[in-house]
C-alpha positions as CSV (number, residue, x, y, z in Angstrom):
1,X,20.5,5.1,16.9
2,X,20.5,5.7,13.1
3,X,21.9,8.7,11.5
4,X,19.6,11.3,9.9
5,X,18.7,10.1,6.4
6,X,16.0,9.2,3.9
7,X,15.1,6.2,5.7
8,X,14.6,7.6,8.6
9,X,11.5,7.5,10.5
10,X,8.7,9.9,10.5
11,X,5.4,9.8,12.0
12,X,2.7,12.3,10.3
13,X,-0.7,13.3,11.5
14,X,-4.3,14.0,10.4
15,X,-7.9,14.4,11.0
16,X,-10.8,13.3,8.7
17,X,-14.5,13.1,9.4
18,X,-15.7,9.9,9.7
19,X,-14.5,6.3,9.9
20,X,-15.1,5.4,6.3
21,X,-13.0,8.5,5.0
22,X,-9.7,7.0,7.5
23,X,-10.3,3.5,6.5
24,X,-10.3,5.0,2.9
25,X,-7.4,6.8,3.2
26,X,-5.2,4.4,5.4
27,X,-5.9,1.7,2.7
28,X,-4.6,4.2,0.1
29,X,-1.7,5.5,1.7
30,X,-0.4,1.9,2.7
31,X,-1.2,0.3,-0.8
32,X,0.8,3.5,-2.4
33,X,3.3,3.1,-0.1
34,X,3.4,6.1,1.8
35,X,3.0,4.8,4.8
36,X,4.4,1.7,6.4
37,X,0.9,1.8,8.9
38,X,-1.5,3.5,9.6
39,X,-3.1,4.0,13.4
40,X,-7.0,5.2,13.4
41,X,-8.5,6.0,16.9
42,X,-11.5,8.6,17.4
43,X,-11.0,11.6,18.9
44,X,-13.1,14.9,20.7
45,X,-11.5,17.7,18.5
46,X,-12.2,21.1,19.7
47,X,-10.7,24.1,17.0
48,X,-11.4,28.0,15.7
49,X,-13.0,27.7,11.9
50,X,-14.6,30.3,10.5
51,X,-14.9,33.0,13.5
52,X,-16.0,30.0,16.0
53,X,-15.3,27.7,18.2
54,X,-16.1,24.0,16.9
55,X,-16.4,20.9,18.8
56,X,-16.4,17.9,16.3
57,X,-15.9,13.7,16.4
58,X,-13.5,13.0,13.8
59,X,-10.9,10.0,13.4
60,X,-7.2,10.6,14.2
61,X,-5.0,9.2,11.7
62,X,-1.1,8.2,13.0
63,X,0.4,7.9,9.8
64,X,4.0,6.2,9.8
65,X,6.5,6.9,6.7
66,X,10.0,7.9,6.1
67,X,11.5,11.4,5.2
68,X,12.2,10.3,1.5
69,X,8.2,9.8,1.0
70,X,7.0,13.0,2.8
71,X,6.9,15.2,0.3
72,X,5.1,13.0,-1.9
73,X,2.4,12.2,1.4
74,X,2.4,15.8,1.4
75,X,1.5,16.4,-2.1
76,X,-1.2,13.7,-2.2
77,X,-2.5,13.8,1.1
78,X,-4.5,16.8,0.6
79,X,-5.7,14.8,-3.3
80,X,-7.5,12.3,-0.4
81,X,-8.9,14.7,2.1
82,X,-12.1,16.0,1.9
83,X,-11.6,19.2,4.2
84,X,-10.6,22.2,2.9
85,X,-7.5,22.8,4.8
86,X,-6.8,19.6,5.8
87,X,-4.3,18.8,9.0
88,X,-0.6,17.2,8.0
89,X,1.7,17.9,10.5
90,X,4.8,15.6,11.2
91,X,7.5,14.8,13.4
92,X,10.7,13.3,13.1
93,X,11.0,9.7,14.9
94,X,14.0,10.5,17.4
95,X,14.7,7.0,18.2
96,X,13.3,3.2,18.1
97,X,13.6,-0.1,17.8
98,X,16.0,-0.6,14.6
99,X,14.2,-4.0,13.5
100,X,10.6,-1.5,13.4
101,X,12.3,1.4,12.0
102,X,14.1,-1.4,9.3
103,X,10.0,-2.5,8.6
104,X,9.1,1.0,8.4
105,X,11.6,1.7,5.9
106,X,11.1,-1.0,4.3
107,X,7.9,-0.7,3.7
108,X,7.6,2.5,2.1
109,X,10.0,1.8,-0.2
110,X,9.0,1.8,-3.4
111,X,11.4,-1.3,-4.8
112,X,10.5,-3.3,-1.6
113,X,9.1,-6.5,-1.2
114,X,6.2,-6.8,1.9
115,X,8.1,-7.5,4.9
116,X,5.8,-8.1,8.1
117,X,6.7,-6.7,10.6
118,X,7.3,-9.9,12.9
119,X,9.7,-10.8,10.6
């Protein structure tokens, strides 16, 4: 297992609206290399807003980066989003695969080259 640093893996989360807003947003966090990948699947959510209880279809964004670009997926995360308090939560990859977490890493980094992750 790898030791806690700034390449190590993290895996953040979101919700947006609609499929064109994740495809939008996965295409700008991979290009600005905040992410490594990024997993869209629908999802049922079912939340409190406002004094209610909402059910809504939105798209679930799995969102894989390392600790050294968090804070910057943090700060530009919400630039993207189109809700007004927009979901980011993330976890801290315990353990994996060290040639994926190696892609992830390298991936995100912003004097990399594009490794696949094959390779």
């Amino acid at each position: 297992m790898k030791t806690m640093d700034d390449d190590n893996v993290m895996i953040a989360l979101t919700t947006v609206a609609g499929a064109e807003d994740a495809d939008r947003m996965a295409a700008t966090l991979v290009g600005e290399r905040l992410a490594a990948c990024v997993n869209v699947t629908a999802v049922r959510s079912t939340y409190r807003w406002q004094g209610g209880v909402e059910v809504e279809e939105e798209r679930l964004l799995v969102i894989k980066t390392t600790r050294a670009r968090w804070p910057e997926l943090r700060r530009r995360l919400p630039e993207l989003h189109e809700y007004d308090v927009p979901e980011l939560v993330a976890l801290d990859v315990a353990d994996g695969l060290d040639p994926y977490l190696d892609w992830v890493a390298s991936s995100c980094s912003v004097a990399a080259s594009d490794p696949s992750p094959e390779s």
